[in-house]
Backbone bond lengths (Angstrom), bond angles and torsions (degrees), N, CA, C in turn:
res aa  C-N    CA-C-N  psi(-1)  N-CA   C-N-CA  omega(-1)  CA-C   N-CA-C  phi
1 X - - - 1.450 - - 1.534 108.39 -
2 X 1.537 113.15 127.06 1.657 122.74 171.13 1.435 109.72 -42.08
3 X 1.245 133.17 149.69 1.352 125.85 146.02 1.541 102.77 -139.45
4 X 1.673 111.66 155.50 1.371 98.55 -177.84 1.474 89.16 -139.57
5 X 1.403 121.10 137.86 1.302 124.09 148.38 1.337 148.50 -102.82
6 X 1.149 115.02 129.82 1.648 120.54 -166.84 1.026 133.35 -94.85
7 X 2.008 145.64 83.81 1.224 118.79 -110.18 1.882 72.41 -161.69
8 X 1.417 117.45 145.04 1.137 138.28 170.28 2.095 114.37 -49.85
9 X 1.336 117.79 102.67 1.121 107.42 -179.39 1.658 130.17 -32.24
10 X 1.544 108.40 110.95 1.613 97.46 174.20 1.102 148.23 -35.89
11 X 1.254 104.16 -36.95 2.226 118.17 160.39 1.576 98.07 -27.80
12 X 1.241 112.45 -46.95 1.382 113.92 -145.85 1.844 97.20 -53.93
13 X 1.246 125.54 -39.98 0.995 146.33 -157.85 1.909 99.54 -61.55
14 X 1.497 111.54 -12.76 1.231 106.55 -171.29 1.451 106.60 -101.07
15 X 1.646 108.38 -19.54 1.512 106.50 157.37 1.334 137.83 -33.59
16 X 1.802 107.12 -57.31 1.175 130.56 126.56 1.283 107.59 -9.79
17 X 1.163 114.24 -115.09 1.542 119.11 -162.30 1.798 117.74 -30.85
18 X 0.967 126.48 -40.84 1.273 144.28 153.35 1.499 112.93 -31.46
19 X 1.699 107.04 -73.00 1.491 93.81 -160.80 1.929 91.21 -80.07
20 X 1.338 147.53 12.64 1.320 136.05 153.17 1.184 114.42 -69.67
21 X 1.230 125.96 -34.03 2.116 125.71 167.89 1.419 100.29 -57.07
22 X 1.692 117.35 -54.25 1.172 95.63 -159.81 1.551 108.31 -96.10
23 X 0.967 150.89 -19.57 1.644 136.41 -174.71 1.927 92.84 -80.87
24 X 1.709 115.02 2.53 1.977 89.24 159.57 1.291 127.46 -50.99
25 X 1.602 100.33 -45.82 1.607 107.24 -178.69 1.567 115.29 -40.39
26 X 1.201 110.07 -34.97 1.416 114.97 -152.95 1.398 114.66 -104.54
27 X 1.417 102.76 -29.48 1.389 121.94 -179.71 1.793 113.87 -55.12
28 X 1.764 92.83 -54.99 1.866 107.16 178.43 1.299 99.12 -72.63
29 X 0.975 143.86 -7.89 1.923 139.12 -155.58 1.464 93.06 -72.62
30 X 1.723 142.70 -26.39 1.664 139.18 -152.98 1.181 79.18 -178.60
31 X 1.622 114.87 131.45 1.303 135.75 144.64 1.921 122.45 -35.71
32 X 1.061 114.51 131.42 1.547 116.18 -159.84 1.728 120.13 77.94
33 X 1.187 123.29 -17.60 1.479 123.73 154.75 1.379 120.25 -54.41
34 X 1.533 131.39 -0.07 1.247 138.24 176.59 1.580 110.03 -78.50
35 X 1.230 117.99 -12.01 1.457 122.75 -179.89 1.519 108.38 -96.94
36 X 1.134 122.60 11.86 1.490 145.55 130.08 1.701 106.24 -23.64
37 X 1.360 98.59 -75.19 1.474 112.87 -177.87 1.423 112.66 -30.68
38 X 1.390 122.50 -40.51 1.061 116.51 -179.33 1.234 149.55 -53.13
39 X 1.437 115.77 -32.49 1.230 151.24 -165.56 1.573 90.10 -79.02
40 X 1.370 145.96 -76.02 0.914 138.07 158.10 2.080 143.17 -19.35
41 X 1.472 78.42 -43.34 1.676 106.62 161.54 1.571 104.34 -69.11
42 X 0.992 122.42 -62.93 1.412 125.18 178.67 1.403 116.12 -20.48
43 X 1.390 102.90 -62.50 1.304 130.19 -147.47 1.692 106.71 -84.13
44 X 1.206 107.80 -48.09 1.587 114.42 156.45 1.642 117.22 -39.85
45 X 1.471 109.31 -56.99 1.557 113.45 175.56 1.463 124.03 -57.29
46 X 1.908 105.24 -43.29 1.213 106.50 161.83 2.120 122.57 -48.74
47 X 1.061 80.01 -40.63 1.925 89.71 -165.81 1.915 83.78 -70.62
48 X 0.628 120.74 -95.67 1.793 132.91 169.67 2.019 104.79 12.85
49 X 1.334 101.97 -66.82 1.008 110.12 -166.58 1.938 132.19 -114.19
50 X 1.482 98.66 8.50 1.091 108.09 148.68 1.152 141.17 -93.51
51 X 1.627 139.20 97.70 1.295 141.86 -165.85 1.682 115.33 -134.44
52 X 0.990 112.49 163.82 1.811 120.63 167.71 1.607 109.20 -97.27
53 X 0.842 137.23 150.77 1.487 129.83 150.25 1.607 112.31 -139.51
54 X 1.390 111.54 115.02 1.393 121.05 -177.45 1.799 117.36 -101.94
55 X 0.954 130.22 120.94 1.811 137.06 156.39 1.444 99.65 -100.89
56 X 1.336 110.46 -163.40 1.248 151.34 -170.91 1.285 91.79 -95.36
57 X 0.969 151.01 -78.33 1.622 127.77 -173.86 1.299 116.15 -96.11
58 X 1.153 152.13 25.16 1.497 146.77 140.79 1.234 124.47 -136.67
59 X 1.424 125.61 -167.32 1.759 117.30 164.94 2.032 69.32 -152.86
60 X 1.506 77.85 148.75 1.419 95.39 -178.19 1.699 113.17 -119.43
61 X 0.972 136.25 81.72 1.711 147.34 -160.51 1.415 104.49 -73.07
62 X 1.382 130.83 81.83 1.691 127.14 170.56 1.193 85.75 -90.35
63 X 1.813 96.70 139.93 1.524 128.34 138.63 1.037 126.26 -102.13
64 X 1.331 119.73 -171.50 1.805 126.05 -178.89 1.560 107.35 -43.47
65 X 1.401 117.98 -47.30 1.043 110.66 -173.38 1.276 122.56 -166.96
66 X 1.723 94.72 55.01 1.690 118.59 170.01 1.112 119.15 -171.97
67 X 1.110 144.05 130.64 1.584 140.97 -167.95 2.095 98.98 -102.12
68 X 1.431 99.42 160.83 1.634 108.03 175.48 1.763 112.87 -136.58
69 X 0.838 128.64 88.83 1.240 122.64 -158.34 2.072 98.10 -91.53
70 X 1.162 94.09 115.85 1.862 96.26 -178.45 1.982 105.38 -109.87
71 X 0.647 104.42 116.37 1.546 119.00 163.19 1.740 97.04 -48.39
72 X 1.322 107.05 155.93 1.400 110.36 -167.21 1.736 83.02 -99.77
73 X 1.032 145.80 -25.82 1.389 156.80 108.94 1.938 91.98 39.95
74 X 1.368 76.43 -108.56 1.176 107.02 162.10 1.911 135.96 -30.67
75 X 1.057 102.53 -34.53 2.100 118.47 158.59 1.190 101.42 -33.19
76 X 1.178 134.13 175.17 1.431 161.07 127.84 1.648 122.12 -115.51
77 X 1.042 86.02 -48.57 1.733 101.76 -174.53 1.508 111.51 -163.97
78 X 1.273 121.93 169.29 1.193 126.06 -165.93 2.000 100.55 -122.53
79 X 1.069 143.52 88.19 1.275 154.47 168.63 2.129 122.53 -59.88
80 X 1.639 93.27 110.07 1.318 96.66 -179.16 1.461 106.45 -91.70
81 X 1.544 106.64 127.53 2.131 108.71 -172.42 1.881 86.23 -77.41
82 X 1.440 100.17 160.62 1.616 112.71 165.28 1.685 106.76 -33.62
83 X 1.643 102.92 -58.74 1.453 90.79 -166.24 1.738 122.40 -96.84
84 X 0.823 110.11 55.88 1.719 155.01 -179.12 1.850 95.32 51.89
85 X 1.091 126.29 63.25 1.717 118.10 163.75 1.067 82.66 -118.16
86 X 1.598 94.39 154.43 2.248 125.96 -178.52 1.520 85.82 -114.72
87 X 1.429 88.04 146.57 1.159 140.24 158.39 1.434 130.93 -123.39
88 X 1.596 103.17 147.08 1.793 106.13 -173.53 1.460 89.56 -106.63
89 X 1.660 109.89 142.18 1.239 136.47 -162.59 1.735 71.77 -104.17
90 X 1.196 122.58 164.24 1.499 134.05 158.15 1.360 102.08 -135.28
91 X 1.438 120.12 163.92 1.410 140.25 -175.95 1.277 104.15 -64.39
92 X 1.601 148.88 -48.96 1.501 122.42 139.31 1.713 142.37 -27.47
93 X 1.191 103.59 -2.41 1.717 118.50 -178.37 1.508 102.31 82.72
94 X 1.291 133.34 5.40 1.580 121.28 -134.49 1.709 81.91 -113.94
95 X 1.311 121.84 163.00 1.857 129.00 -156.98 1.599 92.21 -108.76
96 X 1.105 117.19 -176.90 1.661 135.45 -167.36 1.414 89.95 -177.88
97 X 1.254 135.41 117.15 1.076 143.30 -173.12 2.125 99.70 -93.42
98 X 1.302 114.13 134.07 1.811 110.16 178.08 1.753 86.37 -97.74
99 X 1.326 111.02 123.96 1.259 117.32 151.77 1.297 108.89 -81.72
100 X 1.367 107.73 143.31 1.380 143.04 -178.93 1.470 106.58 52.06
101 X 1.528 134.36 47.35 1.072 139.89 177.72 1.602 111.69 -116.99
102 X 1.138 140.43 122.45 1.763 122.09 -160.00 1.796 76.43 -130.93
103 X 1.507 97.17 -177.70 1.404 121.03 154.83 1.270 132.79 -34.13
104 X 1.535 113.12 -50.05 1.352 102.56 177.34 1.414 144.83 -98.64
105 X 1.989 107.01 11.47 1.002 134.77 132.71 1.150 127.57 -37.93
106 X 1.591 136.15 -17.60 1.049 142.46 177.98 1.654 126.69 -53.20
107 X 1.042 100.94 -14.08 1.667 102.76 -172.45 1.485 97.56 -117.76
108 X 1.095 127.12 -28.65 1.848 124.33 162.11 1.341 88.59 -65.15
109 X 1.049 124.44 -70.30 2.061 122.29 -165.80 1.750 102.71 -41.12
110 X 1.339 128.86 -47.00 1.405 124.68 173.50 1.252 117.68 -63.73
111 X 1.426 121.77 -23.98 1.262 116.15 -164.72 1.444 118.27 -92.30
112 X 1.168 98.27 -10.13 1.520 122.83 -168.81 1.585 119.66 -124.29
113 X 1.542 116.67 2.06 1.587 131.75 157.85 1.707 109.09 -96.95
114 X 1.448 118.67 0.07 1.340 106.24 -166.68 1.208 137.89 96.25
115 X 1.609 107.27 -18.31 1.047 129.61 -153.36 1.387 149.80 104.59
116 X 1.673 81.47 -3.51 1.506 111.45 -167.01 1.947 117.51 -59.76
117 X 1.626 93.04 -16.63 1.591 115.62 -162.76 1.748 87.34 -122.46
118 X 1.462 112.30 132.47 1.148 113.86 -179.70 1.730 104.62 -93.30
119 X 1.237 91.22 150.33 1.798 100.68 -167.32 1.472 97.44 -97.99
120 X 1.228 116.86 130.08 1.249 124.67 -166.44 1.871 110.40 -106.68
121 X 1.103 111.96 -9.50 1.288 130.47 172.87 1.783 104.52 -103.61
122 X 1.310 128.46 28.98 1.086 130.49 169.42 1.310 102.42 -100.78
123 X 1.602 103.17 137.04 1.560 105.76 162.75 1.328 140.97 -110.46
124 X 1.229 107.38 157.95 2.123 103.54 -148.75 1.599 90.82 -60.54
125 X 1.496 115.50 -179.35 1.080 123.78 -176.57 1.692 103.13 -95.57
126 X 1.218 125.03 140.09 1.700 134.83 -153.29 1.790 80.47 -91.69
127 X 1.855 110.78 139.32 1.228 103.81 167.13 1.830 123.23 -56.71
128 X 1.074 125.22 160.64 1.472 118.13 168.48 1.232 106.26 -92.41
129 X 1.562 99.65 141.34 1.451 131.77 172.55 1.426 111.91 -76.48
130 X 1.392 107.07 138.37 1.648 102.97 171.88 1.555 105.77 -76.75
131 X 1.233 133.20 173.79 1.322 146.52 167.73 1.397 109.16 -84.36
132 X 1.256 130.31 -3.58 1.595 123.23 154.79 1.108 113.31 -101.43
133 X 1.096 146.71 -45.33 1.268 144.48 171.32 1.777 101.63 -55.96
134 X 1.290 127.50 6.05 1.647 105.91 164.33 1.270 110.66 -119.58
135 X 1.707 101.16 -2.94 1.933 113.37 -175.24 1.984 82.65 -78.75
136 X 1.160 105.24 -34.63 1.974 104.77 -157.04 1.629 111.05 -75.07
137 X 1.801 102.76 -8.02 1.551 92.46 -164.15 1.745 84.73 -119.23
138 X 1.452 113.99 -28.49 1.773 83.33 161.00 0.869 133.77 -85.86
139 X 1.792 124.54 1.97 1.310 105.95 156.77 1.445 118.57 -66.43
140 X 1.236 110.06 -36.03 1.328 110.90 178.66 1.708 119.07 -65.77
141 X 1.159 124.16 -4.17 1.386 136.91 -156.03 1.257 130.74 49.84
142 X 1.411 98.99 38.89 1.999 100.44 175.23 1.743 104.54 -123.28
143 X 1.122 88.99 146.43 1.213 108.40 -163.13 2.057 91.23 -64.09
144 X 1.480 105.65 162.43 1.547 112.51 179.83 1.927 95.08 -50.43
145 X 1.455 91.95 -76.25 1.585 85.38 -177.86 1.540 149.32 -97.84
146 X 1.676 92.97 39.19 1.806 95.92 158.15 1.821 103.53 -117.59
147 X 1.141 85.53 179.83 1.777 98.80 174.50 1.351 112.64 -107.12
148 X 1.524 90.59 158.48 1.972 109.54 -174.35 1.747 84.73 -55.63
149 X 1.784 112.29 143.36 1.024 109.05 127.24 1.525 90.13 -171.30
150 X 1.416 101.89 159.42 1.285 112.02 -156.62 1.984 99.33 -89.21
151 X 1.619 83.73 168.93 1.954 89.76 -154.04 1.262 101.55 -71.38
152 X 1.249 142.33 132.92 1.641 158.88 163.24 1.794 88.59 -2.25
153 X 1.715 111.96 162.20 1.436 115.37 166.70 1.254 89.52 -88.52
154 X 1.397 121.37 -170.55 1.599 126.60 159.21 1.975 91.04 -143.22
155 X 1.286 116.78 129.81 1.793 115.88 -171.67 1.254 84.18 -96.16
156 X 1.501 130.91 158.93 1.351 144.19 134.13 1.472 125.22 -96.59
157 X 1.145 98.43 98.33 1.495 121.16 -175.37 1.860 107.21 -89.02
């Protein structure tokens, strides 16, 4: 069985690391400014522990500090926010937000529900060509799907 997980890029984690160099200055400057540190800590845990995890029979939605496990059962629809994060609609109408799942996850997310999630980067099926109509256009030298037209003039001016 597929499983795919959807999980906040690790770099991120150096953001983190970053803003801990810099809020030292500020942190030692007055006793109790050490809870400074935190804000940084936070943010690591956030990146750490927010993920999606999708199979064939569930998607599993962890946050900072609670997991939601929905049966695909359970789906209705799959909801894109303005600023491209999905959401699971459930059979109450009520949202489940996918951390770290955007828009263009969308075609791993189909491929890996079964189908259950329509792939929006799928393409329609091309009509079929008869087998004379492709004997008639290479003799003629056109490809099945462009049209006769003859090659540009070029003037010499």
């Amino acid at each position: 069985m597929q499983k795919v997980v959807f999980r906040i890029p690790t770099p991120a984690l150096l953001a983190a690391g970053l803003a801990l160099i810099c809020v030292t200055p500020v942190a030692w400057a007055a006793p109790g400014l050490q809870a400074l540190y935190l804000l940084p800590l936070a943010f690591a845990l956030w990146v750490v522990r927010n993920r999606t995890a999708v199979d064939g029979e569930r998607i599993v939605a962890r946050s900072t500090f609670g997991k939601r496990v929905l049966p695909w059962t359970d789906v209705k629809a799959i909801k894109v926010d303005p600023k491209g994060w999905l959401s699971a609609v459930l059979e109450d109408d009520s949202l489940v937000r996918l951390p770290a799942v955007r828009v263009g996850h969308l075609p791993a997310l189909s491929a890996v529900s079964g189908g259950r999630v329509a792939d929006p980067t799928a393409v329609a099926a091309t009509p079929e060509v008869e087998v004379e109509d492709v004997a008639e256009g290479v003799a003629e030298g056109v490809a099945p799907d462009q049209e006769a037209t003859p090659p540009p003039v070029k003037s010499e001016e």
